[in-house]
Structure formats: C-alpha cells, structure tokens
N, C-alpha and C positions, 0 to 999 in steps of 0.2 A: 752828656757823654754816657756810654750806656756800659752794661757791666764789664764787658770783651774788653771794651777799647779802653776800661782802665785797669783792667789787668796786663794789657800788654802795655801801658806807660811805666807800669810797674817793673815790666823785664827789661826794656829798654833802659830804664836807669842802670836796674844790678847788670849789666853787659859792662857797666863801665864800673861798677864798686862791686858787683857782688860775683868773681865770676864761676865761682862750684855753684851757687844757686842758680844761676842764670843756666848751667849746664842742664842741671835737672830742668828747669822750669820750658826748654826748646826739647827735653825727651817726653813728654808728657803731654797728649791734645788734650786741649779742654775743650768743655761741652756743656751745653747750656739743659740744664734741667729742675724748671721750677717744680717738679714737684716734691724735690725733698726740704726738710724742715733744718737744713743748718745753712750756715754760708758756703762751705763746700767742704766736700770730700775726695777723695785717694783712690785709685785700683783700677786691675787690668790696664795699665799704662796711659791713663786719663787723669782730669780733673774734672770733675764736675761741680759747678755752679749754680749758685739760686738768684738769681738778677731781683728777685722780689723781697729779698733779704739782702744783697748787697747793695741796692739803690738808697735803701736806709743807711748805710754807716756811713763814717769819713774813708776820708783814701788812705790815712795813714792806720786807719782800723782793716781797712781791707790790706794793704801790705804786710800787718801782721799775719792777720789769717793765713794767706798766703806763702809767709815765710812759716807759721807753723807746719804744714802741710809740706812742706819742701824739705823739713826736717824731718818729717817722719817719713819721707822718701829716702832720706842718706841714714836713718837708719832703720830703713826695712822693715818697716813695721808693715805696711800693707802687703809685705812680697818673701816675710820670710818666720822663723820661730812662731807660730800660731801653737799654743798646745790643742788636742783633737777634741772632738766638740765643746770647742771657748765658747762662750759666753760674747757676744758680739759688744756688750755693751760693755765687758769689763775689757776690752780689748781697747775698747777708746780710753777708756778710765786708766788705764795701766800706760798706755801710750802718753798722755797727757800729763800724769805725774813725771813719767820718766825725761821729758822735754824739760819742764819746768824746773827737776833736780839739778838741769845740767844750762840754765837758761833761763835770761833774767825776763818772762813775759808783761808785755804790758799792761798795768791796771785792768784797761777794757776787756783785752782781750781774757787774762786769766781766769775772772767772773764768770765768763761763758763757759770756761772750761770744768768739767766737773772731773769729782775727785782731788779738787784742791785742797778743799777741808780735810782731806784724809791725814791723821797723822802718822809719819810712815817714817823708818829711818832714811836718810840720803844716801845715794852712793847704790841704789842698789841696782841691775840689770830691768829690762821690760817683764819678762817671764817671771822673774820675783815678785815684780810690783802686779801682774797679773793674779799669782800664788796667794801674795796678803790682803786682795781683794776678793778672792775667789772666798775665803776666809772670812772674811766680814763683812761681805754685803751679799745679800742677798737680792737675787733680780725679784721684779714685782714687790719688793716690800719699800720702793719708795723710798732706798736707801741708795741710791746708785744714782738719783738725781739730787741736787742741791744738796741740804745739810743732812748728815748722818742722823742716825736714829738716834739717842743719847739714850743711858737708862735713865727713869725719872719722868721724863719726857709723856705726856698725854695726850699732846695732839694727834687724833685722829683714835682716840680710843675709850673717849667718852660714852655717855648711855646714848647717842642718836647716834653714833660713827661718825659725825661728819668737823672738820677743824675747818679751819680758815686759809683758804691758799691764796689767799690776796696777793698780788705778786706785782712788782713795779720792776722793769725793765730798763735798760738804757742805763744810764751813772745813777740814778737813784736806790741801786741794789735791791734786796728783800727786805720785805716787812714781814714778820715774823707773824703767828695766828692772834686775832686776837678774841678765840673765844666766843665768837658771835654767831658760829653754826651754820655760815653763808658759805655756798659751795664754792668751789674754786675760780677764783677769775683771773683774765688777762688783760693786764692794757698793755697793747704794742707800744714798744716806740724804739728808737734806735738797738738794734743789733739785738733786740730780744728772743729772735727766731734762732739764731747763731746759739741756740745747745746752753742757754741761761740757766740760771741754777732754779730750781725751784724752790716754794716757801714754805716755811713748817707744816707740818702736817698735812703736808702734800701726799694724795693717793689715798686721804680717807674717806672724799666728797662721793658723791653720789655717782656718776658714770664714768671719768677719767680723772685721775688725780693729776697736778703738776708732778708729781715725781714718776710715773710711769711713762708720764708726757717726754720729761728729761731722759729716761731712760730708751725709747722707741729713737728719739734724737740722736742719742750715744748711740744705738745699735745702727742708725740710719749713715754715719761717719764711718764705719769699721764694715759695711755691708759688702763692699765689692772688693776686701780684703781676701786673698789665697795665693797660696805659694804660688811664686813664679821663678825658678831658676833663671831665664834669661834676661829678666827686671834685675834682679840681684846683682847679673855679671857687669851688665850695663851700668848700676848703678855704682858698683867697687871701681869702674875706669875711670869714673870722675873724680871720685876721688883719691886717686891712686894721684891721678894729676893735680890737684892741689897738695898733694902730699909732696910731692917731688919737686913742685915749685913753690913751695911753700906761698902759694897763693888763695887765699881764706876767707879773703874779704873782711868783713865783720864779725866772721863766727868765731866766736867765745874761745877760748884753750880748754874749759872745761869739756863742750860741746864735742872740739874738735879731737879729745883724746876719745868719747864714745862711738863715734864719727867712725874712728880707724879700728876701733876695737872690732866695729860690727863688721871688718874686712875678711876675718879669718872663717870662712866659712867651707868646711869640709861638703867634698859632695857626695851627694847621699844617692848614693843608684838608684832605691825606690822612687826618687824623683824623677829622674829619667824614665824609668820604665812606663810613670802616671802620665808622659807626653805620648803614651797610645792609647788611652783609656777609652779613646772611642772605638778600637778593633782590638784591645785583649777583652781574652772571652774566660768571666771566672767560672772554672768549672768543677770545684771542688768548694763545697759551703760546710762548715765545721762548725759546729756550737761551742761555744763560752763562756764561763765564768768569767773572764778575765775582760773583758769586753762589754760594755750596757749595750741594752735594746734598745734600741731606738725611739720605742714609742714610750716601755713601761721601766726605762732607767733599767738598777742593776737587782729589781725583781724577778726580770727572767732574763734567761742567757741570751748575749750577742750573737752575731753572727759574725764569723772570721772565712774568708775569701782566700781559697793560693790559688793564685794566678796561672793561666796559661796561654799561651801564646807563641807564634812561630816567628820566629823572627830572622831576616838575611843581616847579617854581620859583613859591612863592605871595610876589609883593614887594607891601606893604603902604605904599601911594601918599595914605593918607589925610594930612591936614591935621597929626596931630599928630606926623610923621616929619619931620621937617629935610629943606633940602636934600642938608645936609653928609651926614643920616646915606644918604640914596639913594646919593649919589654911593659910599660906603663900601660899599652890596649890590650894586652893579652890579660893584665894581672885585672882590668876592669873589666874583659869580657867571662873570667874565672869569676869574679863575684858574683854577677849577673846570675849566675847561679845559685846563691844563697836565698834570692827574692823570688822564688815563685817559678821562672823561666826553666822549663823542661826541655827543651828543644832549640838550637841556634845553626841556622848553617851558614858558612864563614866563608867567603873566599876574599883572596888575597887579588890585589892589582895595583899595578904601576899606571901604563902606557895602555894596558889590556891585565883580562882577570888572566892568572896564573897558574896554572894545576888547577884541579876538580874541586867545584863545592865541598866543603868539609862538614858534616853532619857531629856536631857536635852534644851529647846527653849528659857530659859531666865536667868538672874542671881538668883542665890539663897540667902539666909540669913542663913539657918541653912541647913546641910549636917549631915545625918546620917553614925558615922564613925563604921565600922566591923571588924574584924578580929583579928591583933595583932599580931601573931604569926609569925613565919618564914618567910624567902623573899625567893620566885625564881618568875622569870622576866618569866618564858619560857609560862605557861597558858597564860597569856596578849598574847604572841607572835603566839600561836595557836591560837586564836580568831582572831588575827586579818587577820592571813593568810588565817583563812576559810570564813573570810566574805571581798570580794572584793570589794564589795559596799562601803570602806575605802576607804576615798584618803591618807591618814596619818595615822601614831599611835605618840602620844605625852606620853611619858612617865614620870612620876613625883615620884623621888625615891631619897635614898640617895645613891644610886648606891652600894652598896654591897651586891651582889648575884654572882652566876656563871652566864657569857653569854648567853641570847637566841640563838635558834636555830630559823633563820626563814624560815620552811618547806614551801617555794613558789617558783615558779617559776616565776610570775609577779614580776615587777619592787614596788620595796617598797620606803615607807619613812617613816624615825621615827626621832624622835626629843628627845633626854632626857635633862629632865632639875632636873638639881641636886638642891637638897635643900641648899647648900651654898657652897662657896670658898674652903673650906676645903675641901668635900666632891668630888667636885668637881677635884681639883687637885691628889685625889688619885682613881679615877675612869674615869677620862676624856677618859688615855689611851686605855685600852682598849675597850672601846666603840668606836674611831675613827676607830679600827682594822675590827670593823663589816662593811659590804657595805652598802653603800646611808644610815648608820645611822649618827647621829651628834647630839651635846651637847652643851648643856650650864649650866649656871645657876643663881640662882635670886641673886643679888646682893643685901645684906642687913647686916646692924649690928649685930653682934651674941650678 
C-alpha cells in the first residue's frame, strides 16, 4: 500500500474517533513531494509528503506524524504569530517543544523531534518558546540539531576540527563521538530521514555536519509556514465546533485548553491590506535604525515602506445589515487609515449603489447611511470592473446575496469581510469558489 492510501486509512478511522482532527485533516490537500528530508510538513493549506520516508516507518509511527502536524494546524503555528524574520528552524524547534509541553508524544516519534533536549520551563506560549531559543541557540552552530552544545564539551573543537558524528537511526538512538576523527556518517534505517537528532559533535566534519543537516530539516518543516488570515478563520470553526459539543476525541485537556486559547485572535488590518500586495504600489521608502537590512543585519539602516494604494470600498447598506454591524465597517474602514492607505472611495448599496462615490483622504466621525433595501453584490462589482484605476475592491456585507459576476478580463482582488462569525461561516463557501476573491471577518462579541 503506498504512502496516500495510508494516510487516508488513517482519516477514515479519526471520521469515527477523532472528529476535530478528522475536520482539519478533509481542509487540507496533501501532496506528494519526495524531495523534502522529513516525513512531512504544513502550509499554504496543504500537506506535504515524502513516500521515500514514509515507506520506511510503521503505520502507527506515521499516525503520529500526522497527528503531530494536525496539531500544529489547531494551533496555527504555520498560519499565524511568526515573529518578523524568524528563524525557520527555530520555528519548528519552538512548535515542537510547545506540542510536547501540552502532549504526551510517542517514544519514536519525539526522537525525531528536536529541541527535546531543551531544558525549558512548561507552561509556556509558542513565541516564548521561540524567544528562549532565539536565546540559546544559535542557527549554524550545530546546536539546533540533536544535543545542545554543553560548556566543557570538545567535540568538534579539537587540533584537526573534525569529531565523530556516527549516528544510528530508527530505536537505536545516538551514539555519542567517540574521538576517532572520522567524518560524519549515516546509516538509514527506519524514520531516520523524519528530522532525527544528530550526534555529538555534529557540524565539525569536513563538508556538512549532522547538526546543520538536523537544522536545513527543521527549516525544511516550517518552510511554507506564513500568515494566512483565512487558514486561521477556517481553522477557529472547528474548533469552535468541538467546543460547543464538547466533541474532542482523544485530545488531551491540557492540549485542549491551548487548543481554545489560540481562538482569541484580534484582527489585524495590516493583514488585510497584505491580501493586495500584488497591486499596492509602495511609494514612499524611508530608512531605519529601527529595522535590519536585509543583507548586512543592523549594520546598516533598513528600509520601511508606507503603503499606497487606491482602493473602492463596497459597504453594503441593505436592510439586512444592523446598525451595530455599519457602525463596526465604518470604525474598520477609519483605521484603514492608520496603515499606509491615502485614498479610499466608498460607495454605499443595497439592491443598487446609492448616492455618489465618496472620496474619502481621512477618518470620519459621522457617515451618512442610504438605502435599506434589498442586497445584490453585482452593481459594486460592475463599478469596479469599469474603473481600473482600482487595485482592490473591499467588500463589507453580511454576505447574503447571489454571487457577483465580475465582467473583466484583468487580474482582480477582492477582499469580503463579513459582519461576524455567524455570517461568516454560512457565506465564507461560496465566496472562496469566486477567483482571487477571499474573506474574512471582524471578530467581535455579538
């Protein structure tokens, strides 16, 4: 049986014992890609797969994998808190402690997983366990793979450079150097491709050490990790739904209170606005201390970007929008303004747009609201296809109407952000099904 078809014997169980994992594990394609060096990884709403590494384990070594991976989907480690240029490896290293804090991993599996060895207090958040690793490890120095550096410690620092990275794989664990000045070697055998710890003195041998090896691994796991606001929202509906029917399966109480924790996520405009990054034009570059270069760190000043961009604001004035939730578009299209955006022109529609475009350059305090009446989305979506001078359309609705049509043949982007949770989960659908449109919505107490 080949890698696929046991991963999907694997879903088909949890359909019947596991079913928040089973939810994520049916929002997620997997993909077959033998060229990465772990059993698999996360991101951009995939799973990816090594059949050349999974043909090696047991099945109940691949359900863990799997269920690890599944847990760093509920708590968003590939889709949300990234601090700004992390460190890819300590991103897996920081994910990996924080599972294990809250979840009891199996033998095989936890082996694989580095940053076990770390002694670290429990209890603490992913970003902290990032923070205390950022701290005491240093990428490239062969501390990020297998056992930490120890002071005392001489492997790899003797008169030739080179230690013993003898390394044994599968349940036989590591053997440690012993002194003999032979370069680093590997015997495969079961699940040693699967992100294995390296052996002392790993990274002192002559052209690649076992722990830079461990470390390229770790960064190989966390590679197609970046924020995705609608991965996030997606991912809060499941389990908002196991919350409410208190249906858990097997996961833990510990797991399950970090589980909820990761639920309270404030939305961040700047998020919003980075879902047109392919048509806002930065056109203001300002230098900084407070910012590293890119190339020579914080030797010489960054570069900082304000944003600009025109964008059509479609707010959606029909009858079946609350007041409360108007007042909530208005106070998100006033912030819009704190992030870079110079320029927004608003118009209002129910049934049809309502009065004149409104050219708006600063925040408002009072909005004249129009219409009332019936919703269709499609007027917004003719305006905005006949004026190109758009880089965006931001739509603000509770999303009950029939789908636009949008008559263009240029490349679009639209953004709907749903008046709340509710609204949201019964209108998300079909708006993902439109092209280059996407959704969200404001998170608030009803």
């Amino acid at each position: 049986m080949n890698a696929l078809n046991r991963i999907k014997k694997i879903g088909e169980r949890w359909f019947l014992t596991e079913p928040l994992l089973f939810a994520v594990y049916c929002s997620h394609e997997f993909v077959e890609n033998n060229s990465i060096e772990v059993p698999m990884r996360t991101g951009n709403m995939k799973i990816e797969f090594a059949p050349k590494i999974l043909d090696k384990i047991a099945d109940d070594v691949l359900a863990e994998y799997l269920k690890i991976e599944m847990f760093r989907i509920l708590l968003k480690h590939p889709y949300q808190r990234q601090p700004s240029f992390a460190a890819k490896a300590l991103l897996t290293m920081a994910s990996n402690i924080t599972i294990a804090d809250v979840y009891d991993v199996s033998r095989e599996v936890k082996k694989q997983m580095s940053g076990m060895e770390m002694k670290f207090p429990g209890g603490l958040c992913f970003e902290e366990y990032y923070n205390l690793l950022k701290q005491d490890v240093t990428p490239n120095s062969g501390k990020s793979g297998g056992e930490p550096q120890q002071s005392g410690d001489k492997s790899g620092q003797d008169g030739d450079g080179s230690g013993n990275g003898n390394q044994e794989g599968g349940e036989s664990g590591q053997q440690g150097g012993d002194g003999s000045g032979s370069k680093g070697k590997s015997r495969g055998s079961s699940g040693q491709n699967g992100g294995g710890s390296g052996g002392k003195g790993s990274g002192a041998s002559g052209n690649s050490g076992a722990g830079n090896s461990q470390e390229h691994r770790d960064s190989q796991i966390s590679e197609l990790w970046e924020d995705n606001e609608e991965a996030c929202c997606s991912i809060n509906e499941f389990i908002e739904v196991a919350t409410a029917s208190n249906n858990w399966g097997t996961v833990a109480g510990k797991l399950q209170g970090l589980i909820k924790a990761s639920l309270k996520v404030d939305m961040d405009y700047r998020k919003m606005l980075s879902l047109f990054k392919t048509s806002v034009i930065s056109s203001r570059r300002r230098l900084t201390r407070m910012r590293p270069n890119r190339r020579s760190g914080f030797d010489a000043m960054g570069s900082r970007y304000e944003l600009s961009t025109n964008l059509l604001i479609a707010v959606d004035v029909s009858g079946s929008v609350t007041d409360r939730s108007l007042q909530f578009f208005f106070s998100v299209i006033n912030r819009l303004f704190k992030y870079g955006v110079e320029k927004l022109d608003v118009l209002q529609f129910d049934a049809q747009i309502q009065g004149e475009i409104e050219p708006l350059k600063k925040a408002r305090k009072t909005v004249k609201i129009m219409g009332r009446g019936g919703t269709s989305f499609q007027p917004a979506a003719d305006y905005y296809c006949e004026h190109p001078e758009y880089d965006g359309l931001i739509y603000f609705t509770d999303g009950y109407a029939p789908p636009p049509v949008f008559n263009t043949k240029r490349p679009i982007d639209v953004l709907w952000v749903i008046c709340s949770r509710q609204c949201y989960a019964e209108n998300s659908t079909w708006i993902r099904k439109i092209k280059r449109n996407r959704v969200t919505f404001i998170p608030r107490s009803e």
